[in-house]
N, C-alpha and C positions, 0 to 999 in steps of 0.2 A: 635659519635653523632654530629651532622649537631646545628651549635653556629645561634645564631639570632643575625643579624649584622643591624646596623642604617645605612643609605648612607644618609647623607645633599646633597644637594645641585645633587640631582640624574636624575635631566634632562638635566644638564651640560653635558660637552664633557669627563670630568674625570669621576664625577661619573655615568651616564649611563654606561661605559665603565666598572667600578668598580664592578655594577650591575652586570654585563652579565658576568664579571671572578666570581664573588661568584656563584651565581645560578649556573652555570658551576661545581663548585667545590661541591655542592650539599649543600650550607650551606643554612638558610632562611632568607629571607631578606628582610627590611623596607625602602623602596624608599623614600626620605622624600622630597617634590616641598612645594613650595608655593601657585603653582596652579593646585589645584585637576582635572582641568579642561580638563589638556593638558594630554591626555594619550598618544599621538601618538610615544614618547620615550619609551614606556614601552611596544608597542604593541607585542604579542608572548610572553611575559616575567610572568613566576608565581613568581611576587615578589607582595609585601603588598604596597598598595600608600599610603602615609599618611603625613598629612599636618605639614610640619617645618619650620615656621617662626622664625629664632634667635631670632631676638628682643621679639618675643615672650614668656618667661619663661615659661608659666601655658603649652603652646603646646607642646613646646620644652620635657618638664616632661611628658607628657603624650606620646608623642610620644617615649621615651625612656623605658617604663614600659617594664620589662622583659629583655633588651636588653642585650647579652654577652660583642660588641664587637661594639664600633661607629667610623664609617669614618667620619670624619669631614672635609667633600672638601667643602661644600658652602660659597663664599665671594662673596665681589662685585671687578667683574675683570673688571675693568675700569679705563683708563690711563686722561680722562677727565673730567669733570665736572663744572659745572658754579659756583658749591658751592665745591670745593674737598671736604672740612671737612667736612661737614654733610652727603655729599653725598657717600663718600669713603671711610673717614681715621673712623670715627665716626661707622658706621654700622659694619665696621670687627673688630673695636677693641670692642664694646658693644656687638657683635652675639655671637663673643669667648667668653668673659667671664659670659655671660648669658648662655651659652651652655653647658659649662662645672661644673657651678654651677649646672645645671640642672641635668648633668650626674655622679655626685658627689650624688645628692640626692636620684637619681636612683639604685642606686648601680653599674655602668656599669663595669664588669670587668677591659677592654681594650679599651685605644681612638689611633687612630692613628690622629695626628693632620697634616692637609696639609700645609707647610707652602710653600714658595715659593728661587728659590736661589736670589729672589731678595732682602732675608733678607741676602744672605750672601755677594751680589754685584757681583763685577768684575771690574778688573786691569788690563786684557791680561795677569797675570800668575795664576797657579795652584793653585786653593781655596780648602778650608777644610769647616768639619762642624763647625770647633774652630773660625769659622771668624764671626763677624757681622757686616753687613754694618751700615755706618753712613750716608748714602745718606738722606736728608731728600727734595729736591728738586722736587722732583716726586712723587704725591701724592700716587698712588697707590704701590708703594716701601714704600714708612714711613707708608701706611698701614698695609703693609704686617710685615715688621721690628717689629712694635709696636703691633700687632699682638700676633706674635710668644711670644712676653717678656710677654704680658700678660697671654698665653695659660699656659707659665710655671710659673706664679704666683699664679693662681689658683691651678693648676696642684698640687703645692709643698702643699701650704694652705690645700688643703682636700684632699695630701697624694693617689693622682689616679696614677696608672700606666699610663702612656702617654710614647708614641714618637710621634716625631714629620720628617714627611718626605720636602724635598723641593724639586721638581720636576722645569725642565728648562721648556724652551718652548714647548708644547704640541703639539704634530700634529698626525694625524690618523682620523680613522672609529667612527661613534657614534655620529657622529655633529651634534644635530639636529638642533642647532643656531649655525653660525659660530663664533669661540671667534676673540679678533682680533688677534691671530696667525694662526686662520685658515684662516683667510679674508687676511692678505700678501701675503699667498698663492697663494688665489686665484687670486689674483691680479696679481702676477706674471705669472702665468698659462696663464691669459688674456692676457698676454704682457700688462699690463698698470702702468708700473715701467719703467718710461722714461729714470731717470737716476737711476747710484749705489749708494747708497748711503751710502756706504761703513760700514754697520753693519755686525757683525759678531756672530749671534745667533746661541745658544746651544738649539739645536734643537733633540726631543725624544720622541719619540714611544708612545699614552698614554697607550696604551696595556701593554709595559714595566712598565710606572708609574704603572697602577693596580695592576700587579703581585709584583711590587717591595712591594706596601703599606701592600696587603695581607702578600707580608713573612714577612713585620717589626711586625704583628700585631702574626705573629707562633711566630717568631726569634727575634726578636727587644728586645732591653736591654730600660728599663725604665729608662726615662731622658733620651735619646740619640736621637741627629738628624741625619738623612739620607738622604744625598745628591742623587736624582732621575734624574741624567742627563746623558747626552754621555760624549763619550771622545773625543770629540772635537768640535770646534764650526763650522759655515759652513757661507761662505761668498754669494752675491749674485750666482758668479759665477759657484758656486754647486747647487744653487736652480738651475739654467738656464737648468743645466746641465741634472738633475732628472726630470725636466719638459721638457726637450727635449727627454729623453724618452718615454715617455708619448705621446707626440703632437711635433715632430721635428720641428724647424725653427725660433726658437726666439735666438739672437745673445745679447750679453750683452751690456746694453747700457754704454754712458761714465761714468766717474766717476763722480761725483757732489761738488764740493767744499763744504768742511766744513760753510764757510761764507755765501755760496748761501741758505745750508741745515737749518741755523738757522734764515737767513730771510722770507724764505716761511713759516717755523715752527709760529715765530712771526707773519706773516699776517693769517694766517691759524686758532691762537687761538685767532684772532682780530674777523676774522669773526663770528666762533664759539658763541665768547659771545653774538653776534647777533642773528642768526641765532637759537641758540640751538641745530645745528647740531654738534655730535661732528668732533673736531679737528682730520685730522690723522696723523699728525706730530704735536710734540708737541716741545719747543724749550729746556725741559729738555730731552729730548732722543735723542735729536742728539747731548745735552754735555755730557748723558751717554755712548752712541753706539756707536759714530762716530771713528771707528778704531779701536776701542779696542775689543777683541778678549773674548769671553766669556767661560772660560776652566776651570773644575771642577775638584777636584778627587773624584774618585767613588768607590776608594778603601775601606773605610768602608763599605758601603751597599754591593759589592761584597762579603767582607770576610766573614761577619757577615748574610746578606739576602740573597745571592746567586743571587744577582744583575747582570744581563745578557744583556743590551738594545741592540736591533739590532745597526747597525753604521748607524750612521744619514744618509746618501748617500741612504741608503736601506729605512729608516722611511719619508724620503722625494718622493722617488720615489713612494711607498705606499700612502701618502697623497696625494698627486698630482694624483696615481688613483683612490682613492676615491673622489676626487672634483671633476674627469669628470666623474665618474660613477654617480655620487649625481645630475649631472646638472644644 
């Protein structure tokens, strides 16, 4: 018998993606946007649209009435802001636990909560789900951190089955807005990545994230998080490499000094406050990224969810033809 499943946040890159694995599987399914307006993510798709604004409690309940099974992907993924706290840390940490109060009232069987590995950080060695970062420098990191503590505060309080999964950086099909990890992409693609800047992102399928979330939601042990990433991270020079399959002819540019990468960063989020455009270097992610090598273990979600992600080499070559097929 085919579960009715909630997707937040379902004109996103994850959940549209989320969508199209359930419907696939033959379950039935509640698309939830903020804006009824925009169908064109759903177009071909027999799922139910319906309107989920977190902050919203009384929608949030209605729109969970009946539900078995809610994916919880909607936050705010944003690395800038002119106000972070209200605009960043404030919305994800109040949507969760409006959300989940809601799905406590609802009766919801099962939540799979989305968190992210940027609650669990990175060192350049091999993390587990047993780690939490303490970064609080980066607003949308101490969202995501403060986040997850709260998802499982409530979680404990009214006694809900949860897990919660943390997927790396996201790349693939289904973008109907580019997030900013598909926009480095593409930027790359363009050749308009002057220099390296020597990051070394854990980069992964979101197709893989979908099916991983789907089996924690059969397989998942309540209370447990599941790291959603590759087995390893990837430096420019694999991007170049994947997108030179794709369109041959882009050579890797030099390396960029760490001092160079943190003064553009600083004039970049000078302008920013001006402008309101955001920043795309910010000067906490070049003291997060700058060298350090982003490496998970995935052995829990393997043993336990039968966690399988193509190798980033393969999920980048995939993105990269999806951005020139997308145009």
């Amino acid at each position: 018998m085919s579960k009715l499943c909630l997707v937040t946040g379902a004109n996103g890159h994850l959940g549209n993606t989320l969508v199209r694995a359930l419907l696939a599987r033959g379950d039935k399914v509640r698309a939830g946007v903020r804006n009824l307006d925009n169908r064109t993510p759903f177009e071909g798709l027999a799922c139910e649209l319906v309107y989920a604004e977190l902050q919203d409690k009384t929608a949030m309940r209605k729109a969970l009435e009946g539900v078995d099974v809610l994916y919880q992907v909607a936050a705010v993924f944003r690395h800038w802001a002119r106000d972070p706290y209200e605009e960043i840390i404030l919305p994800n940490i109040n949507g969760t636990r409006l959300l989940l109060e809601a799905a406590a009232e609802a009766g919801v069987r099962r939540i799979v909560y989305v968190s992210s590995v940027a609650a669990v950080g990175h060192n350049g060695q091999l993390l587990d789900e047993e780690r939490w970062n303490d970064e609080v420098g980066n607003p949308y990191y101490l969202s995501k951190i403060l986040s997850e503590r709260m998802a499982w505060e409530v979680a404990q309080k009214h006694g809900l089955w949860m897990v919660s999964v943390l997927p790396s950086a996201m790349i693939g099909p289904n973008a109907d807005r580019l997030t900013d990890t598909m926009s480095f992409l593409e930027s790359v693609q363009g050749r308009r990545v002057p220099l390296d800047p020597n990051f070394h992102f854990n980069f992964v399928d979101v197709r893989d994230v979908a099916e991983g979330m789907i089996q924690a939601a059969e397989r998942g042990r309540s209370g447990q998080r599941y790291i959603l990433a590759n087995r390893h991270s990837s430096s420019l020079a694999v991007l170049i490499d994947a997108a030179n399959d794709i369109e041959p002819g882009y050579r890797l540019p030099p390396l960029a000094p760490r001092w160079l990468l943190l003064g553009l960063a600083w004039l970049q989020e000078r302008l920013a406050r001006v402008t309101g455009k955001p920043a795309e270097l910010l000067v906490s992610q070049v003291r997060l990224f700058y060298g350090v090598k982003q490496e998970y273990s995935i052995a829990k979600a393997q043993a336990e969810l039968g966690y399988c992600p193509r190798p980033p080499e393969q999920a980048l070559k995939a993105a990269f033809g999806y951005l020139r097929d997308r145009g």
